[in-house]
C-alpha positions as CSV (number, residue, x, y, z in Angstrom):
1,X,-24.9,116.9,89.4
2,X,-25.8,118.0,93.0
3,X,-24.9,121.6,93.8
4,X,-24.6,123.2,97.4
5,X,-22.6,120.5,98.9
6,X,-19.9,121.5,101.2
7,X,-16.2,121.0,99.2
8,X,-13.6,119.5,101.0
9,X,-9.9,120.5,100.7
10,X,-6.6,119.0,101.8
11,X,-3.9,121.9,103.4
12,X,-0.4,120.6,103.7
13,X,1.1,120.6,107.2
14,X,3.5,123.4,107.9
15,X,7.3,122.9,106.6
16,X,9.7,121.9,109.4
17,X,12.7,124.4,110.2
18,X,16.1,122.9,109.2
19,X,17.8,126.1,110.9
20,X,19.1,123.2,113.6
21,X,20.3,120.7,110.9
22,X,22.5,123.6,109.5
23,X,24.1,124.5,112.9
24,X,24.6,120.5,113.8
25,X,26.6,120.6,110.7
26,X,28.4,123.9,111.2
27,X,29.4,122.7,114.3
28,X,30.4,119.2,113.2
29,X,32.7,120.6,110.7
30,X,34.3,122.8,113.2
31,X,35.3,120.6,115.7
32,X,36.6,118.4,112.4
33,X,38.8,121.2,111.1
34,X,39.6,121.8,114.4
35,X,40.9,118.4,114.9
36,X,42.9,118.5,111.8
37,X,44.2,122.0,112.3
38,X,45.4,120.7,115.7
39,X,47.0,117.0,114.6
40,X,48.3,119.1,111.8
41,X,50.4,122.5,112.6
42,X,50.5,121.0,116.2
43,X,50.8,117.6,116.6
44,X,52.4,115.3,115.5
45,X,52.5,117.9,113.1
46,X,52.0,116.3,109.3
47,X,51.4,119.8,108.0
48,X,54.0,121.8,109.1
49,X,57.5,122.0,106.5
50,X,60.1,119.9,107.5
51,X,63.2,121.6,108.8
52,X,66.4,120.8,107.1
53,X,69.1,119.2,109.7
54,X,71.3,117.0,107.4
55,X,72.7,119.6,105.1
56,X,76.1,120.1,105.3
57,X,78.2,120.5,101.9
58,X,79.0,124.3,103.1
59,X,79.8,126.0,106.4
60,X,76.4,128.3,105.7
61,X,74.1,125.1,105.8
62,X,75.8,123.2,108.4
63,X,75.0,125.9,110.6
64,X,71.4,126.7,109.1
65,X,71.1,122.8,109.5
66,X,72.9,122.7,113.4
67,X,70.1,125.8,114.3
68,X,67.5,123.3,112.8
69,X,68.8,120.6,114.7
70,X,68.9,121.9,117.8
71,X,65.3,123.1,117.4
72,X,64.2,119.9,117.0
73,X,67.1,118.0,119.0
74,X,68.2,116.2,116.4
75,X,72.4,117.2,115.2
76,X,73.6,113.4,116.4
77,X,74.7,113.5,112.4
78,X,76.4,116.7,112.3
79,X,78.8,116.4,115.1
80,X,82.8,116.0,114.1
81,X,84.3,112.1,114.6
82,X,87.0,114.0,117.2
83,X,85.5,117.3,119.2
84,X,85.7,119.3,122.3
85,X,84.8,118.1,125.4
86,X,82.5,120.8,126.7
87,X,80.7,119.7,123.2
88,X,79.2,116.5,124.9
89,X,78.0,118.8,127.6
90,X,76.3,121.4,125.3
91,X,74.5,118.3,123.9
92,X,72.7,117.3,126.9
93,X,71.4,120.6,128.0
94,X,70.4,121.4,124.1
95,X,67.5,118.7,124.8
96,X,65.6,120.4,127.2
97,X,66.1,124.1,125.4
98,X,63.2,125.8,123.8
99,X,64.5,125.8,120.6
100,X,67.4,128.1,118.4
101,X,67.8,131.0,116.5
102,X,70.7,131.8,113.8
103,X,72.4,134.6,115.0
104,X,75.6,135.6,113.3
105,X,76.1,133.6,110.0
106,X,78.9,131.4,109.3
107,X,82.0,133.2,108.5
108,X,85.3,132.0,107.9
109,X,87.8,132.8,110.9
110,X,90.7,130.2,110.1
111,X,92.3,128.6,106.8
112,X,89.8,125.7,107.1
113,X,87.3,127.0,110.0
114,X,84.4,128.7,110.2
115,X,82.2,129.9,112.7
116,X,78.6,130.9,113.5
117,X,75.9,132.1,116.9
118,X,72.6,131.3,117.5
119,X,70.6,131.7,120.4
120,X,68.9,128.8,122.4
121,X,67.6,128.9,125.9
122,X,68.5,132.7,126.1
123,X,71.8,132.4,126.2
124,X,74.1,132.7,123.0
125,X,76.3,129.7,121.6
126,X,78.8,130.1,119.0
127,X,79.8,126.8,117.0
128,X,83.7,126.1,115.2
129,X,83.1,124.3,111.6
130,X,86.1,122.4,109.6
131,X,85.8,119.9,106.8
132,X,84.8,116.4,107.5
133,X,83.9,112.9,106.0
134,X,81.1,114.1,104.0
135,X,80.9,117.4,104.1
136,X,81.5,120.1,107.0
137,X,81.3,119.0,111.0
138,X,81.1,120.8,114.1
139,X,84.2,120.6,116.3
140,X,83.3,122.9,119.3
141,X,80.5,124.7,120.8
142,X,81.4,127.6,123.2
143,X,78.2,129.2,125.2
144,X,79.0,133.1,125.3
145,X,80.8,133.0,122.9
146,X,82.4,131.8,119.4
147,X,85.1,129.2,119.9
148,X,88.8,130.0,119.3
149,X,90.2,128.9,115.9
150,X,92.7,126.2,115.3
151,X,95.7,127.0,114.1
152,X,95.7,124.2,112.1
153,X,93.4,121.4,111.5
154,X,95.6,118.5,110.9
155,X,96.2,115.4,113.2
156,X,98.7,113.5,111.5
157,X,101.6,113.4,114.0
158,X,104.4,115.3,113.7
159,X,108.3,114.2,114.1
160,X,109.3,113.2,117.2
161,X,111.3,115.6,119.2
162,X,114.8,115.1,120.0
163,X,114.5,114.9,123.9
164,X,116.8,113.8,126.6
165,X,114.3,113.2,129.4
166,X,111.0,112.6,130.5
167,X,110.5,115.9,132.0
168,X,111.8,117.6,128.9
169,X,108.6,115.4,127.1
170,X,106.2,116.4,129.1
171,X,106.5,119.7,128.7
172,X,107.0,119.5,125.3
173,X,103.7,117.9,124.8
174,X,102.4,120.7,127.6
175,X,103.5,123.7,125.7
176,X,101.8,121.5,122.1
177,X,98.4,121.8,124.4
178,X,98.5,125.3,125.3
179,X,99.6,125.8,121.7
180,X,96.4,123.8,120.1
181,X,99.2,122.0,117.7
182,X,97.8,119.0,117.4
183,X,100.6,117.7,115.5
184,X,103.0,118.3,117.8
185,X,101.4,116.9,120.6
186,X,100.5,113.8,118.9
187,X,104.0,113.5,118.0
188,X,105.1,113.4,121.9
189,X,102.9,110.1,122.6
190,X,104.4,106.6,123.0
191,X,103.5,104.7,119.6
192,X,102.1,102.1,121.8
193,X,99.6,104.8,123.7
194,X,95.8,103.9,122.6
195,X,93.6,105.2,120.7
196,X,91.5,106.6,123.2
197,X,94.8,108.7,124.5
198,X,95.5,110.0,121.1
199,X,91.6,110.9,120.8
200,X,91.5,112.5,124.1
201,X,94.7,114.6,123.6
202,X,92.3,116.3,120.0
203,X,89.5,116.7,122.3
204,X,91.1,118.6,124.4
205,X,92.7,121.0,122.0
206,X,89.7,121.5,120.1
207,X,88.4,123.0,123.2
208,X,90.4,125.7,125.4
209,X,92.6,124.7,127.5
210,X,96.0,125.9,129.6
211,X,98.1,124.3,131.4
212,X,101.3,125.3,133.9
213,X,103.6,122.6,135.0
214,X,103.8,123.3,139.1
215,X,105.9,119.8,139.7
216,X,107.8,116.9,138.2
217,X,108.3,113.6,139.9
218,X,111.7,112.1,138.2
219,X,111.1,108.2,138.9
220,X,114.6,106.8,138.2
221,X,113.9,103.5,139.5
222,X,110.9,103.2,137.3
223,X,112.2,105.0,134.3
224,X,109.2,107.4,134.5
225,X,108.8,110.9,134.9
226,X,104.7,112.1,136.4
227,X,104.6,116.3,135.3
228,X,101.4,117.5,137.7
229,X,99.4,120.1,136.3
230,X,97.7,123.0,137.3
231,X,95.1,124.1,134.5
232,X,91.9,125.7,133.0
233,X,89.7,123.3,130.5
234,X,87.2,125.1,128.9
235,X,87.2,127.9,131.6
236,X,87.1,125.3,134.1
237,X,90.1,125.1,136.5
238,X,91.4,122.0,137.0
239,X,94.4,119.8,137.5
240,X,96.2,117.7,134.9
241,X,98.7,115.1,135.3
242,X,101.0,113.2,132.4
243,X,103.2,110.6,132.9
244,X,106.2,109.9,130.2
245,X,108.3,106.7,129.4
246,X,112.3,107.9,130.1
247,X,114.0,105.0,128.3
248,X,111.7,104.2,125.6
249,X,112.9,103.1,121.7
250,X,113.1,106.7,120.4
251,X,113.9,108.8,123.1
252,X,111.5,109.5,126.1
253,X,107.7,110.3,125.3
254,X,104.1,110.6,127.1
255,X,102.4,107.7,128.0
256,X,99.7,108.7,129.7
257,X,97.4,112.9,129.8
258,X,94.8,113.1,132.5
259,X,93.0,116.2,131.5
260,X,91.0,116.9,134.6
261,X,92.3,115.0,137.3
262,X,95.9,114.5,139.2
């Protein structure tokens, strides 16, 4: 054994900071939660609850599920067969609205009608509600405003009328539209009028509208009688013209309502 000799050691080399590894990863997982947060709540929006727009067994969540729709821009399904004109119009601008708000819950207003608000775009619309294939339907929107009630919601014609002329028809089946009787101003078609007519004739009274007679053109030659019309649709002024057929099997009734135009 030799003493004095020098003694040799090893050191080990100073640990390496992983301070950077730990932020790299912070940061990784941020911009991941980030990115699911985003795709999530935002777009296209897997996380968020889905709003209910089918419902309709009860006035209360057809117009919960209306609100929804229009949120979304989706109440195709909720819509009556038969509804107002002005309805079709309410539907297009819905699409570019920011979304809706229940304002004054459904609340019956009729024997078979109900009616709700809501706000969309800033402006408030009121909807009319009746029973449908289904469940319950909307007939009418009205912005401003709720719609007026039906006095009734049935559309099975009702007896002819025992006129003597055309003119006494049409304004019959005038003072049925100004009335809202459906049935009585289906009863004052032609049995041969189409379907379209007889739809058209609804749509009308399930909006507002009045009408004045200001002239009748008697037509003997061609057994017709034309009844022009002054009116308001939907707080829209605007003609109206009907035309009737004088000697038809029956007695004389309308062939022919132009709503809007003479």
């Amino acid at each position: 054994m030799t003493y004095g000799q020098p003694q040799y050691g090893y050191s080990a080399p100073p640990k390496k900071s992983k301070t950077w590894l730990w932020i790299t990863l912070v940061l990784v997982f941020v911009l991941i939660a980030g990115g699911v947060a985003f795709t999530g709540f935002v777009t296209p929006g897997f996380f968020k609850s889905k709003l209910d727009t089918e419902s309709r067994a009860t006035p209360e969540q057809l117009s919960r599920s209306f609100v929804n729709g229009v949120a979304e821009d989706r109440v195709s399904s909720l819509w009556c067969k038969i509804r107002s004109k002005r309805s079709y119009a309410f539907e297009q601008t819905m699409a570019v609205s920011d979304g809706a708000q229940l304002g004054t819950p459904a609340r019956q207003r009729a024997a078979q009608e109900y009616s709700a608000t809501f706000t969309a775009a800033g402006q408030t619309v009121g909807i009319a509600m009746i029973p449908g294939d289904g469940g319950w339907c909307v007939r009418d929107t009205k912005v401003g405003g709720e719609p007026e009630p039906l006095p009734g919601i049935d559309a099975k014609p009702g007896p002819r009328p025992d006129v003597k002329t055309g003119e006494e028809a049409g304004n019959k089946f005038v003072d049925a539209i100004n009335a809202r009787d459906i049935p009585a101003a289906l009863s004052v078609l032609c049995g041969k009028v189409p379907d379209t007519t007889r739809d058209g004739v609804q749509q009308i009274i399930h909006g507002e509208a009045r009408y004045t007679v200001e002239k009748a053109d008697v037509l003997t030659t061609a057994e017709q009688t034309i009844l022009h019309l002054a009116g308001d649709v939907d707080g829209v002024p605007a003609p109206g013209r009907v035309e009737t057929e004088d000697k038809a099997e029956g007695g004389p009734c309308v062939t022919s309502f132009s709503p809007d135009s003479d």
